[in-house]
Steps between C-alpha positions, in 0.01 A plus 500: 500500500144499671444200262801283685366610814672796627306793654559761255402892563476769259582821607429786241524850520228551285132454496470193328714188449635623134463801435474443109267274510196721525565628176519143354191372663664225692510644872228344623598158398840565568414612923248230500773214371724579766209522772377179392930365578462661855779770397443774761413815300657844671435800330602862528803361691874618433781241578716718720751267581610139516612345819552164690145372519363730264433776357402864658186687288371809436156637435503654146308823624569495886794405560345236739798237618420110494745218514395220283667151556699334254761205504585604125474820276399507112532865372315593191635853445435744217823553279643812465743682316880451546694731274805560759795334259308712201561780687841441635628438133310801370729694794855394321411578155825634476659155559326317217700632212827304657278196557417471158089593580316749251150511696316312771141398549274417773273183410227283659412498883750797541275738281153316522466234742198242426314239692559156455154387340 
């Protein structure tokens, strides 16, 4: 996006840009790459909520409020765990004998969700 022009800002919760990438050698060049674009780099900041114009932020360790403006919203978001329909199916066991179902299993982002990489 900063490449076609638009004003792009990060805003991280954490300390660095990707949190990963420390491990993997590659946060320096990483931070750097998208200073060198102009991306705005805020860190220790919470997205609180998303509103016309914007979106409201929180200081990861204060609590601080600051609105940052935005005319458009990208969410990168960690993925977590959604076993609800494993659940509810585990709840009428006693229904699967009529439906013709011997056992059930809960598979892929429901019992391990993974990053796209």
């Amino acid at each position: 996006m900063a490449r076609q022009g638009a004003k792009v800002t990060l805003v991280t919760p954490s300390a660095y840009v990707s949190d990963w990438t420390p491990n993997t050698l590659e946060q320096g060049a990483i931070h750097r790459r998208l200073a060198e674009l102009g991306v705005e780099i805020v860190l220790n900041r919470t997205v609180t909520r998303i509103a016309a114009g914007g979106v409201a932020t929180a200081c990861a360790y204060t609590g601080s409020q600051r609105d940052i403006a935005a005319d458009a919203v990208v969410l990168v978001t960690s993925r977590q765990q959604d076993d609800g329909v494993w659940h509810e199916l585990k709840a009428r066991r006693d229904e699967w004998a009529d439906s013709g179902i011997r056992s059930i299993k809960v598979i892929g982002d429901a019992v391990a969700p993974d990053p796209i990489a």
